[in-house]
VMD Tcl script that draws the C-alpha trace (Angstrom):
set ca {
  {-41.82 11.17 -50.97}
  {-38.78 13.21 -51.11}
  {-37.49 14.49 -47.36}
  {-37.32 18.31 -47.31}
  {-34.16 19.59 -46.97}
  {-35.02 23.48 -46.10}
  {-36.54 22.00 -42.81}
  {-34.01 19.30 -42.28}
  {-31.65 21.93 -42.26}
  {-33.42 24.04 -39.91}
  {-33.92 21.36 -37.12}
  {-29.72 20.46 -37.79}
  {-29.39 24.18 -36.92}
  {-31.60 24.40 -34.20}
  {-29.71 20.90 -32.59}
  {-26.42 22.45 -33.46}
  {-27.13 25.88 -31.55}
  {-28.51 23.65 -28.02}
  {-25.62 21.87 -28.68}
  {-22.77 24.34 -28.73}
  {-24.47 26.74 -25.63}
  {-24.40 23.40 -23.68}
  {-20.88 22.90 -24.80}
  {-19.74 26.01 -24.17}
  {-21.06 25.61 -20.42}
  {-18.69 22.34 -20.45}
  {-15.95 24.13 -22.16}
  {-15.73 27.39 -19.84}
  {-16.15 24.63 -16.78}
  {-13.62 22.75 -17.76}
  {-11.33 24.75 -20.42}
  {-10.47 20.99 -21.74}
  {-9.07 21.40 -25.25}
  {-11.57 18.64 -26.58}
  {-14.72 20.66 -25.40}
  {-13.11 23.53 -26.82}
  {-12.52 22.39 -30.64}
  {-15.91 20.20 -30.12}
  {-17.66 24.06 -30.07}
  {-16.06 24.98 -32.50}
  {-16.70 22.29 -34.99}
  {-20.59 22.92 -34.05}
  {-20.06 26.81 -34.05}
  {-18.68 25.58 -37.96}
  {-21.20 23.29 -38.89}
  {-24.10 25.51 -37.96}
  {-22.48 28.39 -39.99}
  {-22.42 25.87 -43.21}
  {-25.53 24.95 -43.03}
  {-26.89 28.48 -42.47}
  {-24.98 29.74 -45.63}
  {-26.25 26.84 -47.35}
  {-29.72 28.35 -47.21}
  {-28.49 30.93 -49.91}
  {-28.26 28.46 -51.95}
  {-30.58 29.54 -55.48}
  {-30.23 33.07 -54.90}
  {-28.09 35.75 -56.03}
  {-25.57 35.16 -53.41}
  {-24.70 31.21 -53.89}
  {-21.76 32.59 -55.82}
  {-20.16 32.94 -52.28}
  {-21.80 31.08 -49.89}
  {-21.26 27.77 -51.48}
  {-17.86 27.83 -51.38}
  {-18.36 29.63 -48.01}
  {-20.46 26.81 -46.62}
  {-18.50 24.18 -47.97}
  {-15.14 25.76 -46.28}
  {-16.98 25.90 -43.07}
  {-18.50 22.45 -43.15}
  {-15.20 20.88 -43.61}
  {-13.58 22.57 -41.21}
  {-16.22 21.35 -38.77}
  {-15.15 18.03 -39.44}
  {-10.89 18.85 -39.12}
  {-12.03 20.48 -35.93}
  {-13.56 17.06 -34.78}
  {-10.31 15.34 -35.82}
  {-8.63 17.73 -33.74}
  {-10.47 17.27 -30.45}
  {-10.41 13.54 -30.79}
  {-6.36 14.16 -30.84}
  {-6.74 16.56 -27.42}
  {-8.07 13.58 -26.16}
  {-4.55 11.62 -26.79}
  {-2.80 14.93 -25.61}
  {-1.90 15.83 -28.67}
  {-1.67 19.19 -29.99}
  {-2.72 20.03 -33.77}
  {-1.15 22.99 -35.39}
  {-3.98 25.46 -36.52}
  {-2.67 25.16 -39.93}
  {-3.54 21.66 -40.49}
  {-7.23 22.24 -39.17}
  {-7.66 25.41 -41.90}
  {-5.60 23.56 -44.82}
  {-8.02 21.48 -45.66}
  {-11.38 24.03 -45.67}
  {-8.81 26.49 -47.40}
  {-8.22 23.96 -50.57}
  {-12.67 22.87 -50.67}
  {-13.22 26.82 -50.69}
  {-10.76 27.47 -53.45}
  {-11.95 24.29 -55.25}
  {-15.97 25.51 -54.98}
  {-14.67 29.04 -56.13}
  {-13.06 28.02 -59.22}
  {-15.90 25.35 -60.77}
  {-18.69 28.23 -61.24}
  {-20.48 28.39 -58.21}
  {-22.98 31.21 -59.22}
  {-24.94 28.52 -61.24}
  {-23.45 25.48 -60.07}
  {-25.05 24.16 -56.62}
  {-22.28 21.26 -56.22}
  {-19.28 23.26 -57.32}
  {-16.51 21.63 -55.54}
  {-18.44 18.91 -54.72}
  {-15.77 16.37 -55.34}
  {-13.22 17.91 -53.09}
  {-15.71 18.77 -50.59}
  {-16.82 15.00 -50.25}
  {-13.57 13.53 -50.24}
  {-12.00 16.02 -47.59}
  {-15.37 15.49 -45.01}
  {-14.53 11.75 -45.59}
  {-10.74 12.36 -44.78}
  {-11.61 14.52 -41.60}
  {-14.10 12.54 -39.72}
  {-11.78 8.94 -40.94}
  {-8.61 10.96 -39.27}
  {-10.60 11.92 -35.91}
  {-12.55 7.91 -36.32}
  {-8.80 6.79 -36.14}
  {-8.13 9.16 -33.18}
  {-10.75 7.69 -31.00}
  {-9.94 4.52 -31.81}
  {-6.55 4.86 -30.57}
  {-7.71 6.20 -27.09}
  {-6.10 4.76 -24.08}
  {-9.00 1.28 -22.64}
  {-9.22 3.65 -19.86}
  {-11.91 5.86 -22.01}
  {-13.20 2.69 -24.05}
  {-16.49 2.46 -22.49}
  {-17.13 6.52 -24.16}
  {-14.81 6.72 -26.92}
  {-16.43 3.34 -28.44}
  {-19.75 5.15 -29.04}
  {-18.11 8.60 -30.34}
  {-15.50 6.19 -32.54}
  {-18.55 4.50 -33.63}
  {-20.58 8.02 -35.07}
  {-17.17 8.89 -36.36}
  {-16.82 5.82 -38.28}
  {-20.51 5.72 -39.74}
  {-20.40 9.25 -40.82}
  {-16.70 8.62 -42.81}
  {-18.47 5.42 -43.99}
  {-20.98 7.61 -45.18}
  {-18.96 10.58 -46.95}
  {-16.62 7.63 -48.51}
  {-19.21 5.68 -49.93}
  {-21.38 9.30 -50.95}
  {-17.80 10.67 -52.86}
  {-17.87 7.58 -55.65}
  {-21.87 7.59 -56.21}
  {-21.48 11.32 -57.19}
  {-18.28 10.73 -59.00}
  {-20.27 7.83 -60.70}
  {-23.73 9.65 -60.97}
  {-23.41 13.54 -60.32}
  {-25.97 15.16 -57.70}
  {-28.82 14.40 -59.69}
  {-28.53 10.61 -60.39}
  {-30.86 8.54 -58.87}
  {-28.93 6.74 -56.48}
  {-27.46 10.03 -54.99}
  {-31.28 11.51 -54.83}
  {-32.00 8.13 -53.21}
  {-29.15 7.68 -50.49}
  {-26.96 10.33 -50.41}
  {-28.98 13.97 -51.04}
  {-27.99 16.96 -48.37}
  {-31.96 16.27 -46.82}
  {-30.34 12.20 -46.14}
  {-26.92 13.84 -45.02}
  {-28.96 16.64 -41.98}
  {-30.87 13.87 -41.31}
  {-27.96 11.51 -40.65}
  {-25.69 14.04 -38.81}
  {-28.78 15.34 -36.56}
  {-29.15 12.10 -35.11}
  {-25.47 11.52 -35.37}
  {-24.88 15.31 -33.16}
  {-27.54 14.00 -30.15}
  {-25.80 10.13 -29.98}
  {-22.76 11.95 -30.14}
  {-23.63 14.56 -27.37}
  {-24.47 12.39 -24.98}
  {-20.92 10.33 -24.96}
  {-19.35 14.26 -24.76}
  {-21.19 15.28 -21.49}
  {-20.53 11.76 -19.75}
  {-16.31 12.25 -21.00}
  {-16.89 16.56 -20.01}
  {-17.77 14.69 -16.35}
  {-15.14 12.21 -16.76}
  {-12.65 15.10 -17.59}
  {-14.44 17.42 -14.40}
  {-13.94 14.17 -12.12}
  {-10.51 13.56 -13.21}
  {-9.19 17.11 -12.58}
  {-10.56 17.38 -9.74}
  {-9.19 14.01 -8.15}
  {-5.78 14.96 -9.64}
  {-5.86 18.45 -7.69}
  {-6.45 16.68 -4.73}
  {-3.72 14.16 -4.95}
  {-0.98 16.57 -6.10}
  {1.49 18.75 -4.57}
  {0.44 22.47 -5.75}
  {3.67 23.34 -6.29}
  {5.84 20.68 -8.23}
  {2.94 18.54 -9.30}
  {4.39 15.41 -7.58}
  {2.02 13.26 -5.48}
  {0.96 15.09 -2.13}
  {1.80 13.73 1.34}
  {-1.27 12.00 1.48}
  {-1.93 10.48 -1.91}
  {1.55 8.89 -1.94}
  {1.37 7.32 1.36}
  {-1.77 5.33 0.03}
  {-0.60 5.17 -3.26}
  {2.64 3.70 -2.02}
  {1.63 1.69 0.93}
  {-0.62 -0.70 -1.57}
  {2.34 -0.61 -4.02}
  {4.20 -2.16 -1.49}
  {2.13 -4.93 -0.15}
  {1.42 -5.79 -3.92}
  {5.18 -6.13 -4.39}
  {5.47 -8.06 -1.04}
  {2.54 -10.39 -1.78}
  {4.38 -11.73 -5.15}
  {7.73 -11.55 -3.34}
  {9.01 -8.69 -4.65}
  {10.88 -6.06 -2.95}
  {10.57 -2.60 -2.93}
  {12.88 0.30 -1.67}
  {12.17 3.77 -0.18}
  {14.38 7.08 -0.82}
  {13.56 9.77 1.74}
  {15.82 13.02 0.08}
  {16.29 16.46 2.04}
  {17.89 19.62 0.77}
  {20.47 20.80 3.04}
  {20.83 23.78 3.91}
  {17.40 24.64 2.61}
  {16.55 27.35 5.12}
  {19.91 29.16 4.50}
  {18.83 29.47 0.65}
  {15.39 30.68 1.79}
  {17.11 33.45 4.22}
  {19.63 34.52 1.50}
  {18.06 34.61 -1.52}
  {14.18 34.08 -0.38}
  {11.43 31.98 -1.00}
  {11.00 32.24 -4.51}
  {14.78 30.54 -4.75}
  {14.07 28.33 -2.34}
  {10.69 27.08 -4.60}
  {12.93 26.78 -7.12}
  {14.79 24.56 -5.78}
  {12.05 22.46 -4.58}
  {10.99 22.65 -8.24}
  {13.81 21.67 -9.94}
  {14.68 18.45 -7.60}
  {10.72 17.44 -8.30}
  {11.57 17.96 -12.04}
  {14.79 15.43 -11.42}
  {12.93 13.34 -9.58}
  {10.35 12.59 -12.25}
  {12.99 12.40 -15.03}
  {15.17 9.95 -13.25}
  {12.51 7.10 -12.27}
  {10.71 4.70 -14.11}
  {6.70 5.72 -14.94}
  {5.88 2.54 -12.30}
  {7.98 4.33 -9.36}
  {6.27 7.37 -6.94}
  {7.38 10.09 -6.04}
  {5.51 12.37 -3.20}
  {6.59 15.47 -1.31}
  {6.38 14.44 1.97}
  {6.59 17.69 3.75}
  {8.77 21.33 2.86}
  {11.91 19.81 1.10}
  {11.59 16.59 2.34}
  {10.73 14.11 -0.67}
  {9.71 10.34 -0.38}
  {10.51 8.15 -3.69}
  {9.11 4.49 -3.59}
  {11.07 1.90 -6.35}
  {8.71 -1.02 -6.46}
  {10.66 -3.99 -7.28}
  {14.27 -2.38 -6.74}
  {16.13 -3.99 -4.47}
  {18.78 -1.01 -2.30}
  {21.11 -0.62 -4.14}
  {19.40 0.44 -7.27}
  {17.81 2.61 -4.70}
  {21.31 4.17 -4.25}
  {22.24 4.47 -7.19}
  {18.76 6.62 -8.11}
  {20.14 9.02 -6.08}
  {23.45 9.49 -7.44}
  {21.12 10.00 -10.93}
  {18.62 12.59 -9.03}
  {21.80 14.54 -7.65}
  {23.35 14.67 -10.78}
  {20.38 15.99 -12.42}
  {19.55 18.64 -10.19}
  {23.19 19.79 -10.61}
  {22.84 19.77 -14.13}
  {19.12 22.23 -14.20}
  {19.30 25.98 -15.05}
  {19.34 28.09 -11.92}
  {18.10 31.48 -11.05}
  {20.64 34.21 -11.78}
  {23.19 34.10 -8.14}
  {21.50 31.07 -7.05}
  {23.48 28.01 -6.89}
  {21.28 25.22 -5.76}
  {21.31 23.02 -2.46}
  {23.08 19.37 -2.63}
  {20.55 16.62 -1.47}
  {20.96 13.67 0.84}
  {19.20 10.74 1.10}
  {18.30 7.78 3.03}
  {17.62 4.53 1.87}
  {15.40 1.57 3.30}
  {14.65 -1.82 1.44}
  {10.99 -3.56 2.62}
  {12.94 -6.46 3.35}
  {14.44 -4.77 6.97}
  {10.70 -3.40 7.60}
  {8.86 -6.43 7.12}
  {7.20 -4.77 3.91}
  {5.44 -2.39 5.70}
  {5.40 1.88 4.21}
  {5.16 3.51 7.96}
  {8.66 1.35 9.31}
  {9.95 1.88 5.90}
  {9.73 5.51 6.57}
  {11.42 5.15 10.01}
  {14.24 3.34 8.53}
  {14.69 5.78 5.59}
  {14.67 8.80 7.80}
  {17.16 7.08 10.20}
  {19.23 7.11 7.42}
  {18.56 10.25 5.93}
  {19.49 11.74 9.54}
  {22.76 9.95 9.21}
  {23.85 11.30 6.18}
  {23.66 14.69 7.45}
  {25.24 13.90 10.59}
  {28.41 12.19 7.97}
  {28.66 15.72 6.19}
  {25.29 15.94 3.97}
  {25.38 15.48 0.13}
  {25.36 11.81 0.62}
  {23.52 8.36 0.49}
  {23.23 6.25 3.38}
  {21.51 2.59 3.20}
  {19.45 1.63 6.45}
  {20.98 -1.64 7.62}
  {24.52 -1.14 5.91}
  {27.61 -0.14 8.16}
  {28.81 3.04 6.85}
}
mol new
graphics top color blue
foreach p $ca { graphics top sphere $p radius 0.5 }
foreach p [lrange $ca 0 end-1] q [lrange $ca 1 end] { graphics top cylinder $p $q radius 0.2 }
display resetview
């Protein structure tokens, strides 16, 4: 008994439009990239398979090639979520290349009377689509493992599935009896309906993953340089440091200030004075390792924590963050503040964050009484 494809086809586009509202509700939640292109591969599957169902009328001619187009691009649209997940951006170009060339090649081999015109492009470029995003989600960070196994997994079955479906028609054409057998359109709905729900279900739990994640970060930042807040980096820190101390290691603390901060505010106003903030954030982050912190600890008061520096590469941080922030672009007439800093080892504060503070901002306050625009070690005779 031969499976129906007219029905198959119906209940893949009846799947595929649940799917994409519900993804669409992630996607304006969210407004993660992977949700996004995830729509609109669904959006382009369902499209396919609709213009498939002119297929053996008057107006195959078109929507062949049409449906063929669309269906690949469904899959280069997977391929280009899976890379949002990794952060990486994909150039529209590359995702409409590839449906481009299997419309032009369905076009050109007589599609008015030939149902599988372009079918050897069209096979090999779904195979090469869903093996590039397979690749993608097998590259994902552990972090996601326990989701992006089962999405790598449909990924990988359905490239399996294309690559091994390409040589049997090469071998046999559409109407061989192998292809009939394993590899007909009614097999391939089939496969990618139950492929679409597995898949679904690994999407919502990484759309609450993403949700979660935002959310957490929101909290723990500072709204306006995107450093750690007050709060996340004094628990963030305070267990960086007992780590360090409990494998004796030692870890230092840089408490910076902007001097003269409130004379740039009452000169040039607060939006200078944000960009100052701003820019010595930016310095921050480009002068430290990924391992250290960095926090705002209050107006332009910034906390830095170096686990397993000892002071004096503390110090010399400094000299780096100072340099940098003299170095960044500057509103027009704005010259920005100089910065000084004091430094405090866990070794004088028996390894704990609160008397590391102390120390720091005894030293910080002694820097600006020796002039400002300075670095002063706790513990050192300057």
């Amino acid at each position: 008994m031969e499976l129906d494809t007219l029905s198959l086809r119906l209940v893949l586009g009846v799947v595929t439009v649940i799917l994409c509202l519900l993804f669409y509700a992630s996607y304006r939640q969210t407004r993660s990239a992977y949700s996004g292109w995830w729509c609109l591969s669904l959006v382009a599957f369902l499209a396919g398979n609709l213009v498939y169902l002119l297929t053996g009328t008057p107006h195959q001619v078109w929507a062949d090639p049409l449906g063929n187009g669309l269906v690949v691009g469904g899959a280069f649209c997977v391929w280009a979520g899976a890379r949002s997940l990794r952060l990486l951006p994909t150039p529209l170009w590359q995702v409409l290349a590839a449906p481009a060339i299997t419309a032009v090649a369905s076009a050109l081999e007589n599609p008015a009377s030939n149902e599988w015109s372009g079918g050897l492009v069209y096979l090999a470029l779904m195979a090469v689509g869903m093996g590039l995003a397979t690749r993608e989600l097998v590259l994902l960070e552990p972090r996601s493992s326990y989701i992006n196994r089962s999405l790598a997994l449909a990924a990988g079955v359905l490239t399996l599935f294309y690559a091994c479906r390409w040589p049997v028609y090469l071998m046999e054409g559409p109407e061989g009896p192998g292809f009939r057998t394993f590899f007909s359109p009614a097999v391939t709905s089939l496969l990618i309906v139950g492929l679409l729900v597995t898949v679904s279900f690994s999407m919502t739990a990484l759309s609450n993953e993403q949700l979660i994640n935002g959310l957490n970060e929101r909290a723990n930042r500072d709204g306006l340089t995107g450093v750690l807040n007050r709060r996340a980096f004094m628990e963030l820190a305070a267990r960086e440091v007992h780590r360090m101390d409990s494998s004796g290691t030692a870890s230092t603390l840089i408490m910076a200030d902007l001097d003269h901060f409130k004379s740039l505010n009452d000169k040039h106003g607060h939006a200078a004075g944000d960009a100052a903030i701003q820019a010595f954030a930016s310095a921050c982050v480009a002068s430290i390792r990924s391992t250290d912190l960095v926090g705002r600890y209050g107006g332009e008061e910034f906390l830095i924590l170096l686990p397993g520096a000892e002071q004096e590469t503390g110090e010399i941080i400094a000299g780096v963050i100072s340099r940098a922030l003299a170095a960044a672009p500057t509103p027009p007439g704005v010259v920005f503040p100089t910065v000084s800093y004091g430094v405090a080892a866990s070794a004088i504060a028996d390894a704990d964050l609160p008397r590391m503070i102390k120390a720091a901002d005894a030293a910080l306050y002694e820097a600006k009484a020796l002039g400002r625009n300075r670095v002063v070690c706790a513990g050192r005779q300057n």
